[in-house]
C-alpha positions, 0 to 999 in steps of 0.5 A, a space after each residue: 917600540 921602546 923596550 919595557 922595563 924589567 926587574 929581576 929579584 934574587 932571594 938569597 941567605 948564605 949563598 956566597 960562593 954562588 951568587 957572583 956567578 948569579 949576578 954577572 948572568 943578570 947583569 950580562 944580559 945587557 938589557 937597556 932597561 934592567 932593574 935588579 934588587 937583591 933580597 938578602 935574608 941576613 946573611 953571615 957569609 961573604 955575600 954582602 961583600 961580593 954583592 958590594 963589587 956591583 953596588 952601583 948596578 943594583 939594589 941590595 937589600 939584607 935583612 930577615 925575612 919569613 922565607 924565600 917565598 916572602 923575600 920574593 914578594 919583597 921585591 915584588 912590591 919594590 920593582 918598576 919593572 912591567 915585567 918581572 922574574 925572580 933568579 935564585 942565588 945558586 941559578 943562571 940566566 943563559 945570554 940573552 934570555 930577557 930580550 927573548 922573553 920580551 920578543 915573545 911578549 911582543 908576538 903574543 901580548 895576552 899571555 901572563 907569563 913565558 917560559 923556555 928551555 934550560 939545563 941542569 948544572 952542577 956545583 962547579 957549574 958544569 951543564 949535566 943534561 938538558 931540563 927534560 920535563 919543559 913542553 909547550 903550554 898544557 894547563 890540564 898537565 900542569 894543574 894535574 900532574 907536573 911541574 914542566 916549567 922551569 923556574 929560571 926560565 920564567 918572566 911575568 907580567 907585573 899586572 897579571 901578578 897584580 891579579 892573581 896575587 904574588 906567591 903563597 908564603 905559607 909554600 916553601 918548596 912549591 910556590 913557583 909551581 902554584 903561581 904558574 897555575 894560578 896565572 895559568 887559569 886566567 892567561 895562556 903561558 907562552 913557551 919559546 923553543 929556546 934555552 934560557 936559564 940553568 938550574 943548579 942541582 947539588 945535595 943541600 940545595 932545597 928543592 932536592 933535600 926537601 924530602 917528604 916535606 916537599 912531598 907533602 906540599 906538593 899534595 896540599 897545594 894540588 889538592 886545593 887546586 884539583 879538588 882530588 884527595 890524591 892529586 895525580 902529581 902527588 902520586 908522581 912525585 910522591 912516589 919518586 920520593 917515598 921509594 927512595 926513602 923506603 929503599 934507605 929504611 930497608 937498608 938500614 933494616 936488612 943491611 945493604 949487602 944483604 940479598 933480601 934487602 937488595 930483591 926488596 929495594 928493586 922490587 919497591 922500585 919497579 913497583 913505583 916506576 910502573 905506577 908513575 909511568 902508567 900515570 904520566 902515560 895515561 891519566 891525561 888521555 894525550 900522548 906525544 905522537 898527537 892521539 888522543 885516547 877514548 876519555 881525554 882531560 883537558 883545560 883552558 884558561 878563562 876567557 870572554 868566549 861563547 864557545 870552544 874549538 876542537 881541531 883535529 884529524 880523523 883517520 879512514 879506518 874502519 874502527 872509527 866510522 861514525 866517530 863522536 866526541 862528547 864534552 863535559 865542561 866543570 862537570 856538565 856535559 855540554 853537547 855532542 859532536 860527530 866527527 867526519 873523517 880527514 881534517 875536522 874543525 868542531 865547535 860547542 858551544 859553552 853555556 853563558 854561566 861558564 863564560 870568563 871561567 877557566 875550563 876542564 873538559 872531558 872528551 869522551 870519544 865513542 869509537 876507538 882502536 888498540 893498535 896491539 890487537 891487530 898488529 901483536 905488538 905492545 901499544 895497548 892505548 885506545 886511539 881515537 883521533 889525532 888532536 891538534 888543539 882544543 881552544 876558545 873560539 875568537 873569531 867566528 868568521 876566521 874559525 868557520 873560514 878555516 873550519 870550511 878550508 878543512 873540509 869539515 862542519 862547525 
C-alpha cells in the first residue's frame, strides 16, 4: 500500500532562534511523501534567512496575516497532503512520529484525527517532564472539562477538516483545543501509546502568558459547545489562572514578606486546588481505576446506529444486588436496564431522531457502595459498577455473540 501524502504547516512570526530546530524535526522524519509549507506572518528577524538553508525541502511563505489561527488555515487550503498537521515554530516533532500516525491510520481508518504522547521541553530544549494531561479518547472530558491533547502530537484527516471546517480565527490561545471537538463530535479520535512531539514551555510563549485572556477564551469557546454559562473547564483552568494573579495582587497589597500576605496566598491556593481537584475527580462520575459512580456523563461521537452498548463488570457485593442503570440521551431518558452481576454486555436502543447525532448521556445507576463507610478510610466515591465501554453498536451479530460469551443479557 503506497504511503499517503502528508503536509505539515508552521505558522511562525519572529521565531528565529527556534525555528531551525523545528525544521530538521520535520524534515528528519524521513517521510517518502512529505509536503512542508511555512506561514511566516512577516517576520523581522533572522527566520527567513535560516528558512533559506531548506529552501529546496520546503514551501516558505511571508507575509501578514490576522493571527496564527488564520496563518494555519493558509496552509491548510494550500496542502496536498490527505493528512495534515500543523507544528509551531518553538515546538518538535520526536523521529518517527508521522509513520505512527499513518500506521494508526492504517489500523483504524474511521477516525478524524490521532494524537499520542509527548514532553515538555525548555528554551534550550532540554526535556522537563512528560505531558502529563494526554489519556485515551474521552470525548465527554474533552468537551466538559480538558484539553488532554497535545497539539504536536495531532494529524488530521484532509476531509474530515473539509467537514467540520478549519480553525476558528476569531481563537487565539484556544483553536487546537476547539477543532479537536469539533471533529471529536462527528469522528472518534485515535490515541497511540507512543511519544511523538515536544511542546516548549518558556515565559513569553503565548499559551503560558495569555493569562486571564486565554481564560476567558477558554469560557466563550466552551460555553458555546457545552451550553453551560460556567463551563466546568473554565472553572479548571480559570481557577488555575486567576489564583495566581490574586496571590501576585495581594503581594503587591500586603507586601511579600508580610505574614498575612503569605497566610492569604495559601489560603487562596488551597481554596482553589481543592475546588479544581474535586471537579476533575467527580464532575464525569468515572475514575482512573474503571468505576463509575452513581450518576456518570458520557459522550459518543455521532454515528449511523440504532443503539448503543454498555459493557462492564458487576461485583457480587451485596450493596449492589438488583443494580439498574437508567440512561438519558441530549436530554431524554431513553430506557432502563438491569444489571446482572459478573460481566455484562447491555444494549438500548436509541430513538431513530437522534441516530447520526452525537450523543451525551446520563447513566444513573440505582445502587451504589462508599467504600469509606465500611473500611474507615477516606475513599468517599459512590461506586456503582466497573465500566469498560460505553459505545454504538455496529454489529448486531458480533455485540449479542460476544454479550452471550459474558454471560449477560442484550
Amino acid at each position: 500500500m503506497p504511503d499517503p501524502s502528508v503536509t505539515v504547516v508552521t505558522p511562525s512570526y519572529n521565531q528565529g532562534g527556534f525555528i531551525r530546530a523545528t525544521i530538521e524535526s520535520v524534515l528528519g522524519q524521513n517521510y517518502p511523501n512529505l509536503e512542508y509549507i511555512i506561514m511566516d506572518g512577516g517576520s523581522t528577524d533572522e527566520t527567513a534567512a535560516v528558512v533559506k538553508d531548506y529552501s529546496s525541502r520546503l514551501t516558505f511563505i511571508s507575509e501578514k496575516d490576522r493571527g496564527q489561527s488564520h496563518a494555519i488555515n493558509k496552509g491548510f487550503q494550500m496542502a496536498h497532503g490527505s493528512i495534515i498537521s500543523w507544528l509551531n515554530s518553538d515546538d518538535l516533532y520526536l523521529p518517527g512520529a508521522i509513520h505512527k500516525a499513518v500506521e494508526a491510520w492504517r489500523s483504524n481508518p474511521a477516525a478524524g484525527a490521532v494524537y499520542g504522547e509527548g514532553y515538555l521541553i525548555d528554551r534550550a530544549g532540554n526535556t522537563t517532564s512528560r505531558f502529563l494531561s494526554t489519556e485515551p479518547f474521552n470525548l465527554w472530558k474533552l468537551v466538559h472539562l480538558s484539553d488532554y491533547v497535545l497539539q504536536q502530537t495531532v494529524y488530521f484527516r484532509k476531509d474530515v477538516l473539509d467537514h467540520v471546517g478549519y480553525l476558528d480565527e476569531d481563537l487565539h490561545y484556544v483553536m487546537d483545543w476547539d477543532i479537536l471537538i469539533r471533529i471529536g463530535m462527528q469522528y472518534p479520535l485515535q490515541y497511540i501509546d507512543e511519544y511523538m512531539g515536544c511542546l516548549r514551555e518558556y515565559p513569553e510563549a503565548k499559551s503560558f502568558a495569555g493569562g486571564g485572556r486565554r481564560a476567558s477564551e477558554i469560557r466563550r469557546m466552551l460555553r458555546r459547545h457545552t451550553g453551560r454559562q460556567l463551563p466546568l473547564g473554565y472553572i479548571v483552568y480559570g481557577l488555575d489562572t486567576y489564583q495566581n494573579l490574586w496571590c501576585e495582587r495581594i503581594g503587591r497589597w500586603c507586601g511579600p514578606a508580610k505574614p498575612v500576605a503569605k497566610k492569604l496566598q495559601s489560603a487562596v491556593r488551597l481554596l482553589a486546588g481543592g475546588i479544581i481537584g474535586r471537579t476533575i475527580r467527580d464532575s464525569q462520575g468515572f475514575y482512573g481505576d474503571g468505576w463509575a459512580t452513581r450518576t456518570l456523563r458520557y459522550m459518543l461521537p455521532a454515528a449511523e446506529s440504532d443503539a448503543i452498548c454498555i459493557e462492564g463488570t458487576l461485583l457480587e457485593w451485596p450493596a449492589l444486588r438488583d443494580q439498574k442503570i437508567r440512561i438519558r440521551a441530549n436530554g431524554r431518558e431513553i430506557g432502563e436496564v438491569e444489571v446482572p452481576y459478573g460481566d455484562f454486555l447491555l444494549r438500548v436502543a436509541v430513538p431513530p431522531d437522534l441516530k447520526g447525532q452525537p450523543l451525551d448521556l446520563v447513566l444513573t445507576a440505582s445502587r451504589w457502595y462508599v467504600p469509606g463507610r465500611s473500611n474507615g478510610g477516606a475513599d468517599d466515591r459512590r461506586l456503582a459498577y466497573l465500566l469498560r465501554s460505553v459505545r454504538w453498536l455496529k454489529d448486531t451479530v458480533r455485540e449479542q455473540d460476544l454479550a452471550h460469551a459474558a454471560g449477560s443479557s442484550i
